[in-house]
FINUPA-850021 format. One record per residue (C-alpha): residue in one letter; y, x, z. Coordinates in Angstrom, 3 decimals, m for minus. Layout:
// residues N
rec residu: A north: Y east: X up: Z
...
***
This chain:
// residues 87
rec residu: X north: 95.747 east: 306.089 up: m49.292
rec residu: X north: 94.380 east: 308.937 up: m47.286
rec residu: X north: 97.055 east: 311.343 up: m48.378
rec residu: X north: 99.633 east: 308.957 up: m47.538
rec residu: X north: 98.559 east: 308.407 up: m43.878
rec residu: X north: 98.328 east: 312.183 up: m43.339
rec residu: X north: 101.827 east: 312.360 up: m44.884
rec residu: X north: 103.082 east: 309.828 up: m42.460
rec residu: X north: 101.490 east: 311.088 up: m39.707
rec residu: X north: 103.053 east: 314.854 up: m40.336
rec residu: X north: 106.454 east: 313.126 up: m40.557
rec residu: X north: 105.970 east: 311.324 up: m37.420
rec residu: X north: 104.426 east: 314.891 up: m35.829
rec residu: X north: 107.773 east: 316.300 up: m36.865
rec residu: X north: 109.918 east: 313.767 up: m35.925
rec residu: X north: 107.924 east: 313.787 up: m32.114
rec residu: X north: 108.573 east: 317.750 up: m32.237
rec residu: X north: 112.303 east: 318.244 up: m33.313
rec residu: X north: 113.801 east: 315.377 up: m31.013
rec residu: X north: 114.561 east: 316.738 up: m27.638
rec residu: X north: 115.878 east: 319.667 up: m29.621
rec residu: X north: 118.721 east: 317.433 up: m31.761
rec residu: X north: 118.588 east: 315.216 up: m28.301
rec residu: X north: 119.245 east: 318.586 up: m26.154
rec residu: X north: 121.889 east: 320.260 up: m28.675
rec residu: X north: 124.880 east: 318.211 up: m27.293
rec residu: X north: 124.445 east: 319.121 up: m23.940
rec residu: X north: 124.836 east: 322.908 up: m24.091
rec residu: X north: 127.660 east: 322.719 up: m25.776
rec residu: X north: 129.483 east: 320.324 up: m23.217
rec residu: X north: 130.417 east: 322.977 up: m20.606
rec residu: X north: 133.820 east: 324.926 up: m20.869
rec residu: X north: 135.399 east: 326.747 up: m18.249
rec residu: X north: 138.549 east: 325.367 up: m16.120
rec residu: X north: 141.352 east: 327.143 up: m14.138
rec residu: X north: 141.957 east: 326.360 up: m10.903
rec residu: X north: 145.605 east: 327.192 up: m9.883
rec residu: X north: 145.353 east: 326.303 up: m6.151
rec residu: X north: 142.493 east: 328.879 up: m5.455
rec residu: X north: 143.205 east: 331.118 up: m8.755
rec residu: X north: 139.663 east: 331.229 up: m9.675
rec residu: X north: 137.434 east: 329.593 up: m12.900
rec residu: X north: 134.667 east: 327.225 up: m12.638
rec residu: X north: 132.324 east: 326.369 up: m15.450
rec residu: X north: 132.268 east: 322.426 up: m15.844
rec residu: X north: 128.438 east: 321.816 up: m16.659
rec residu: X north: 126.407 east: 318.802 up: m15.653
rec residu: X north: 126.132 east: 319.895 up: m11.977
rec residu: X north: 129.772 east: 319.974 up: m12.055
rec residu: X north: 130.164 east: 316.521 up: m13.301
rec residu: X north: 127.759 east: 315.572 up: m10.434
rec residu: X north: 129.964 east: 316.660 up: m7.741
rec residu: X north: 132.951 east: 314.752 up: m9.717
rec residu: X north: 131.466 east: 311.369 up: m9.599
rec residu: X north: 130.744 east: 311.975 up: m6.606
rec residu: X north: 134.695 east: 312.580 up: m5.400
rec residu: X north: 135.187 east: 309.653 up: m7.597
rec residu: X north: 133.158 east: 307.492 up: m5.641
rec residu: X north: 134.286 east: 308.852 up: m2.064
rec residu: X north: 137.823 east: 308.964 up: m3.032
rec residu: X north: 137.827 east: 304.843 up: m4.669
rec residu: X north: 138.918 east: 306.442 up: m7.951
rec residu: X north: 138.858 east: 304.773 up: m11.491
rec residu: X north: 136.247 east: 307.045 up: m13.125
rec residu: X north: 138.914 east: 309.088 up: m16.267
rec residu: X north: 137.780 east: 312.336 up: m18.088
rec residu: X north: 139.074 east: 315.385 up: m15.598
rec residu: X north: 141.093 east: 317.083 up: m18.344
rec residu: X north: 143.203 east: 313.411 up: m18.642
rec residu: X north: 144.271 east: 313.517 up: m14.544
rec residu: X north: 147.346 east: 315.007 up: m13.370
rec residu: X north: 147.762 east: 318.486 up: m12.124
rec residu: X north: 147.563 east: 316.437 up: m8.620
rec residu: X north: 144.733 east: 314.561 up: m9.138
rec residu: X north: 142.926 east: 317.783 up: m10.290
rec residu: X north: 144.823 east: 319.285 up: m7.437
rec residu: X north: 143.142 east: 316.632 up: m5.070
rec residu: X north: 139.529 east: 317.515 up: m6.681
rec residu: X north: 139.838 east: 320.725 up: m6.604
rec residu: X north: 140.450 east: 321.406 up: m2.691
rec residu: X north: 137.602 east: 318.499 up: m2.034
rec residu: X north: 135.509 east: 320.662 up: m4.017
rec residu: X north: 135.930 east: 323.903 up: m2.108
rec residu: X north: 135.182 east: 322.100 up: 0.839
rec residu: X north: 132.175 east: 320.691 up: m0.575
rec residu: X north: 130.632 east: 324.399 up: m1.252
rec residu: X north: 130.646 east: 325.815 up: 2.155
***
């Protein structure tokens, strides 16, 4: 019995351990970079990013929709709110 609890418990110690790594994967992979025609510069579209686009969501009344799914206006719209936002 004693050699099954310790093998439990090293699964469990390993399970513990290698979670916020398969929990954290995802999330680096999620950014990708986006072209902004109106100011003819990139941005990287990371978590902070995503921050500042709920946030026009909110102020603006909007549905919330994946950015890449708006129209060139919308995106248009979000873009020039966001330059304002960063000075």
């Amino acid at each position: 019995m004693t050699h099954k609890k310790r093998l439990g418990s090293s699964i469990l110690l390993s399970a513990a351990l290698l979670s916020p790594v398969l929990f954290t994967g995802c999330s680096v992979h999620a950014s990708y970079r986006t072209y902004d025609p109106a100011y003819g510069d990139y941005h990287v579209w990371d978590n902070a990013e995503v921050g500042y686009y709920s946030r026009w969501e909110v102020e603006t009344h909007r549905d919330h929709r994946d950015f890449r799914k708006r129209n060139a206006d919308e995106q248009k719209e979000y873009w020039a709110w966001r330059h304002k936002e960063k000075h």
